[in-house]
N, C-alpha and C positions, 0 to 999 in steps of 0.2 A: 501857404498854398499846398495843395495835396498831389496827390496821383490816383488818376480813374481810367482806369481799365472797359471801353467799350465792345462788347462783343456785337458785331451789325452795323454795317454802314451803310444802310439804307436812309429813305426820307428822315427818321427821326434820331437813331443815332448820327447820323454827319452833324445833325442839328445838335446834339447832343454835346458831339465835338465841337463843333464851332465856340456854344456856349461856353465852354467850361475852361478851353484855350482864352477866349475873350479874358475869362476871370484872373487867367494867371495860373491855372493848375496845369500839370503834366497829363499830355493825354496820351493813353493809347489806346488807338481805334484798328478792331479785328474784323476781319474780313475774309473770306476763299479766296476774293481775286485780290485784294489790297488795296481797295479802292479808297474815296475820301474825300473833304478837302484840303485842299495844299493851302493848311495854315500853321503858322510859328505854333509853335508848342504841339502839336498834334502828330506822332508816328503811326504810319498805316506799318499793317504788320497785314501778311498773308496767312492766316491760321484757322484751321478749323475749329469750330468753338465747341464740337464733340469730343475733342482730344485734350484729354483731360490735363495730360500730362505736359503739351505744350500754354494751353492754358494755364496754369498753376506757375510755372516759369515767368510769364509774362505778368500773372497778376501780382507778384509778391513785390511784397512793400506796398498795396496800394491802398486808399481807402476804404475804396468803391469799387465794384463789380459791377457794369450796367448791363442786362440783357437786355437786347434792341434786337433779337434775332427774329427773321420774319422769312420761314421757310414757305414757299409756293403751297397753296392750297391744299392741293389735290397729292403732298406729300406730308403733310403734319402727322399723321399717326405713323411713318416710318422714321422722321426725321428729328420729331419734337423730345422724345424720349432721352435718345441717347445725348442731345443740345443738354437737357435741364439735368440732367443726373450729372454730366459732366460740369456745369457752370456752382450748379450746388455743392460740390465736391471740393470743385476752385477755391470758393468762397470761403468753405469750412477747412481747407488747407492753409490757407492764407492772411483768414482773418476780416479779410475785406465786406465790408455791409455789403450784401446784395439787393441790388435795387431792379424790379422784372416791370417790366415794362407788359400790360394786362389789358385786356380789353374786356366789353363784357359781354361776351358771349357764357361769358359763367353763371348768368342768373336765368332764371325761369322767363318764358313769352309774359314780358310785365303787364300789369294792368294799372301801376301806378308810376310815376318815376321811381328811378333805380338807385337803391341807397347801400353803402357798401356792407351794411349790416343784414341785406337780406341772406338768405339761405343761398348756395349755390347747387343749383338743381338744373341744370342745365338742358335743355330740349334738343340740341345736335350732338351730334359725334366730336366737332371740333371743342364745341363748347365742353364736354368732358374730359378731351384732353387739357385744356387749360386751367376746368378746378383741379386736376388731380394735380396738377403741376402745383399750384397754389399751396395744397394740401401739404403734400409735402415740403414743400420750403417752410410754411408756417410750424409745421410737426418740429425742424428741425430747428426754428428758433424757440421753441418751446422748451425746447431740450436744453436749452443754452450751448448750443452747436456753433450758430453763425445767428447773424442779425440779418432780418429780411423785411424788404417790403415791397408790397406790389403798388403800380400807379395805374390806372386802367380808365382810357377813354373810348368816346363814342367815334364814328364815321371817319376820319382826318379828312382834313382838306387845307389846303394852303402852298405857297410853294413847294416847287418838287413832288408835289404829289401828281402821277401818273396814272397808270394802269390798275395799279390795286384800288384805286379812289373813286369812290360814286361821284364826289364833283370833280375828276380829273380830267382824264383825257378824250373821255366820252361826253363828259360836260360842258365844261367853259371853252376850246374852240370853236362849237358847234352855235354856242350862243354866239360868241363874237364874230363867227361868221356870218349868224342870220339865218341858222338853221336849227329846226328844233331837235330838243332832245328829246331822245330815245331812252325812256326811265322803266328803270328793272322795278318795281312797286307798284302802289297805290303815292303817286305824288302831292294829295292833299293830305295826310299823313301826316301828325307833329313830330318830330324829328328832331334830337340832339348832332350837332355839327362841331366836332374837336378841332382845332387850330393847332396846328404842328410847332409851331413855336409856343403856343400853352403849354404843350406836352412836353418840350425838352424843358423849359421852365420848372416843370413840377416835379420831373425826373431828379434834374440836379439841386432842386430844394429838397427832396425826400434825401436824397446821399447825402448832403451837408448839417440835416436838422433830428438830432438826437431824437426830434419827438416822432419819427415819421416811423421808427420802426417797431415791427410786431404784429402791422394791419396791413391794409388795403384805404387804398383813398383815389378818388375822384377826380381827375385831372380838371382845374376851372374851365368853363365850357361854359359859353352863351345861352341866352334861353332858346329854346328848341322855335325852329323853323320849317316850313314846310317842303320841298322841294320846287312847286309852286314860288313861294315867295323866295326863295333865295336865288332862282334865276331872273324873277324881277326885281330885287334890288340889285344885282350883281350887273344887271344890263343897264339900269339905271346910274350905275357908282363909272360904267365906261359909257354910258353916254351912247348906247346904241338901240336899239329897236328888238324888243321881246319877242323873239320868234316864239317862245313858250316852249312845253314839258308834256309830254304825250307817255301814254301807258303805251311800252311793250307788253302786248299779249301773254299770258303766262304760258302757253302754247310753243310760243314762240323760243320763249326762253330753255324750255323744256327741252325742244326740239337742237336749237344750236346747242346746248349743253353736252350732248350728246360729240359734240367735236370741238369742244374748247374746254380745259381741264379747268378752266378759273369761273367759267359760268354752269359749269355741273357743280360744283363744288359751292355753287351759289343757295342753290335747291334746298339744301336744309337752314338757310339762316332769311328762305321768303319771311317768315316770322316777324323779322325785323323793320320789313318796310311797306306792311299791309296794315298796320295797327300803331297807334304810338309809340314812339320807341324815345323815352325819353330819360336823360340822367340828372340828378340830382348832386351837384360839385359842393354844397354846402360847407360840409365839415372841412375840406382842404384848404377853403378862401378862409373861414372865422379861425382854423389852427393859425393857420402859414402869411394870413394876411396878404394873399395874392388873390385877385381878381381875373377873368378872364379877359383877351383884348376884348373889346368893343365889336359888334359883328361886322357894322361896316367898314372898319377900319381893317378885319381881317380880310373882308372880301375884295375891296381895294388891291390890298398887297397882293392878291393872289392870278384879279385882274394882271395888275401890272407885270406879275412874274408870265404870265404866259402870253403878252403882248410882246414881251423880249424875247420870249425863247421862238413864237410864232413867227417874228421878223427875222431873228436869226437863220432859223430852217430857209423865210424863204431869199 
């Protein structure tokens, strides 16, 4: 068993953590507040993953470097920079493969699904920051600096997934109350939907599999669904009655944008949910011989996770 250094203990790295304790490895999971789950093998550290030099302490001796860092929207061109220069720094201090956790926002408004060998040409602002991040990490395994690789999914959704989630917090209690949803797109729309436990899956098979570095790869992901049908099978898999999926006004969105930093911040990636937005996991399933879950079986779990936390609350 190894040692993996998690920088983010959000939705996907805790998951991250989870896994990898499960397996038997040393983890350490980093954090501002030192949050986590409270599992055997797993130390939450309080650290900021900009500071290079706490960083670098904490990674040595490890295998793996995971960045799972997910700074708020409406701060990524202040916050993302000094994060990636500092974790790339880690890495190449250290030794440690670095494994970046990507999304794709790095490719061009597709008109086919999305393959990790397209150009990255990106159409926002965000999405510029995260090729150049790419760029450079890749530049620096080029060099024979450090080993890198990026894992990049579509939408998440599944347990723990909240506020940042198009089917979170706005979504599935709305449905399981019997109220419909209020959708930021075009909801007949084909639509790629990532499973948060696919993604720590492919995370920690990229860290462990000699073959995963030097690229970019596709986190396994279901075939793409609409908005439309994933609240009717979703209401279907609990057993309740389809209140259905309604456009929010693009007006409207516009307009509250204007006083919520996560739905201005929305505005340049509309791209995404007016037109297909589909990905293509191909090459990561035929390398790695990992499949995604099954969608009903993901939408189940995800049910149930918020049937638990909704009786909790009440």
């Amino acid at each position: 068993m190894g040692k993996h250094v998690i920088a983010g203990a959000g939705q996907v790295g805790s998951e991250v953590a989870r896994l990898l304790a499960g397996q038997g490895h040393e983890v350490v999971l980093v954090s501002r507040s030192g949050s986590g789950p409270d599992l055997r093998g797993i130390r939450k550290v309080a650290a900021d993953a900009a500071d290079r030099e706490r960083m670098t302490a904490l990674t040595e001796g490890a295998d793996a470097l995971h960045n799972c860092v997910n700074p708020p929207y409406n701060r990524w061109a202040q916050d993302w920079p000094p994060i990636a220069e500092s974790l790339l720094a880690t890495a190449e201090a250290t030794g440690a493969g670095y494994v970046i956790l990507g999304n794709l926002y790095v490719y061009a408004a597709p008109e086919r699904p999305m393959r990790e060998s397209d150009p990255l040409t990106p159409p926002s602002v965000k999405g510029g920051i995260r090729a150049r991040m790419w760029r450079e990490a890749l530049a620096a395994h080029e060099a024979g600096r450090v080993r890198v690789t990026e894992v990049r999914g579509s939408d998440y959704f599944g347990p723990g997934c909240l506020d940042q989630a198009h089917l979170g917090d706005r979504f599935v209690p709305r449905l399981l109350a019997g109220r419909p949803v209020r959708y930021i797109g075009d909801p007949a729309q084909p639509h790629s939907w990532t499973y948060v436990p696919d993604v720590a899956r492919a995370l920690v098979t990229a860290a462990t599999d000699g073959r995963a570095w030097g690229r970019a790869w596709h986190v396994p992901t279901a075939g793409e669904m609409t908005a439309h049908q994933v609240a009717e099978r979703m209401c279907a898999l609990a057993g309740v009655p389809n209140p259905g999926v309604k456009v929010m006004p693009h007006w409207v969105v516009r307009t509250a944008g204007a006083f919520s930093p996560m739905l201005g911040e929305l505005e340049e990636l509309r791209y995404q949910f007016v037109r297909p937005f589909v990905l293509d996991s191909t090459d990561f399933q035929a390398t790695f011989g990992v499949a995604p879950t099954p969608m009903d079986e993901a939408l189940a779990a995800t049910v149930a996770w918020w049937r638990e936390r909704l009786a909790g609350a009440a």
